[in-house]
C-alpha positions as CSV (number, residue, x, y, z in Angstrom):
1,X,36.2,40.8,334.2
2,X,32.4,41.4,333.5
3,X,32.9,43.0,330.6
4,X,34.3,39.5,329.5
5,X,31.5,37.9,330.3
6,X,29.2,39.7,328.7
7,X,31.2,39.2,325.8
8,X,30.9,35.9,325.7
9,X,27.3,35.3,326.9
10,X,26.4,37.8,324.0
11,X,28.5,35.9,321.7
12,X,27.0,32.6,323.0
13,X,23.9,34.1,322.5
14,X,24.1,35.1,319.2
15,X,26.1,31.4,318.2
16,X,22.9,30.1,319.3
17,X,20.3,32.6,317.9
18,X,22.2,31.7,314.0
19,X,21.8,27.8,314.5
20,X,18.3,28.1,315.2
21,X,17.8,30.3,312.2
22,X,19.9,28.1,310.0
23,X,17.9,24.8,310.9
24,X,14.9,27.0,310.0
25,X,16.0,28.2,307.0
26,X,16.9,24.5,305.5
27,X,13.9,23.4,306.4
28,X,15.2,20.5,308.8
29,X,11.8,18.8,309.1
30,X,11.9,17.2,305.5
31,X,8.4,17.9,305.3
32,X,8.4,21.9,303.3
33,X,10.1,22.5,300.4
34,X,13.1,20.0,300.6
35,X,10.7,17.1,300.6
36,X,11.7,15.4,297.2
37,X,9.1,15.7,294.5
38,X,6.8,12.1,294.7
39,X,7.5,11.7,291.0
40,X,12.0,11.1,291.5
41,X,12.7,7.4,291.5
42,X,14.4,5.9,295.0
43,X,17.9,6.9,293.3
44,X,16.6,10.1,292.1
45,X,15.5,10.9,295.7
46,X,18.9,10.5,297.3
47,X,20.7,12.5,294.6
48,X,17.4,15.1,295.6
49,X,18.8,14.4,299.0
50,X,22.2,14.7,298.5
51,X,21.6,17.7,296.1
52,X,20.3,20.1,299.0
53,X,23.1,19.0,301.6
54,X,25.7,19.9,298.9
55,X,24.0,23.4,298.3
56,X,24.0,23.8,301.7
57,X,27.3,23.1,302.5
58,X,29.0,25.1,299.7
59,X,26.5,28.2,301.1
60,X,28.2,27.4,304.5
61,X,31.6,27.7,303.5
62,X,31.3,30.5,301.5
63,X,32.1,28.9,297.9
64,X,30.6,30.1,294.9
65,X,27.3,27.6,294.0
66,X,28.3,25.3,291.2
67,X,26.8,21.8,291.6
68,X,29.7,21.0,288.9
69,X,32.6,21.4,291.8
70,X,30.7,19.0,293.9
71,X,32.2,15.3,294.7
72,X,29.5,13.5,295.2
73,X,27.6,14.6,291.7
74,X,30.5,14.0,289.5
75,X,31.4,10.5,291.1
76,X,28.1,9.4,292.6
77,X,28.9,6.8,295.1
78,X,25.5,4.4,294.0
79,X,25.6,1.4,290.8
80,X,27.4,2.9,287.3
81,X,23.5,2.2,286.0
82,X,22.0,4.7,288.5
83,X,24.8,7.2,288.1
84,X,22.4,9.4,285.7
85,X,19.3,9.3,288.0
86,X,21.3,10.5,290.8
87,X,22.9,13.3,288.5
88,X,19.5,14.4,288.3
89,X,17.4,13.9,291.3
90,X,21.3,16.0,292.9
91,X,20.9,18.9,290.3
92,X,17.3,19.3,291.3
93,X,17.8,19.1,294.8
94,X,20.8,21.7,294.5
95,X,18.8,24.1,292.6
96,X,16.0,24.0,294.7
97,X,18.5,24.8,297.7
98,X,19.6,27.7,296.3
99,X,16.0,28.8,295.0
100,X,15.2,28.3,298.6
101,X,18.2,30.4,299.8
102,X,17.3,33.2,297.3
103,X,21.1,32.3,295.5
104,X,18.5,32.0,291.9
């Protein structure tokens, strides 16, 4: 029986020690390196935005990076006249994600 709780305190432990390290590593403070660059346009800023979350999540879920295979960059939901600012404030904000996570 204590054996299975150390199990799972060590488990809990190390559940915990990865979510801290994760938050560090994306840089959750939107202050470091995912701060988008001052010269991107309001539009360009939320693709920028967008760009890094879908990085990240494709990172999380083991796919292979390919800001192509994302959603949200091939149908952008913002006005069909921002569609190519947000294309490429998201492809900037993707590839600085994976600079970031050493995927470039």
């Amino acid at each position: 029986m204590r054996l299975k709780w150390l199990g799972i305190s060590v488990l809990a432990l190390f559940l915990g020690t990865t979510g801290l390290l994760t938050a560090r590593a994306f840089g959750q403070d939107r202050g470091g390196w995912d701060a988008p660059p001052r010269e991107l346009r309001d539009v360009q800023r939320q693709g920028f935005h967008d760009g890094i979350e879908g990085a990240r999540k494709d990172i999380d879920n083991h796919r292979r990076p390919n800001v192509n295979n994302r959603d949200e960059y091939r149908h952008p939901n913002v006005r069909p006249k921002d569609e190519e600012d947000y294309r490429i404030g998201f492809r900037r904000g993707y590839e600085t994600a994976l600079s970031h996570m050493n995927y470039r």
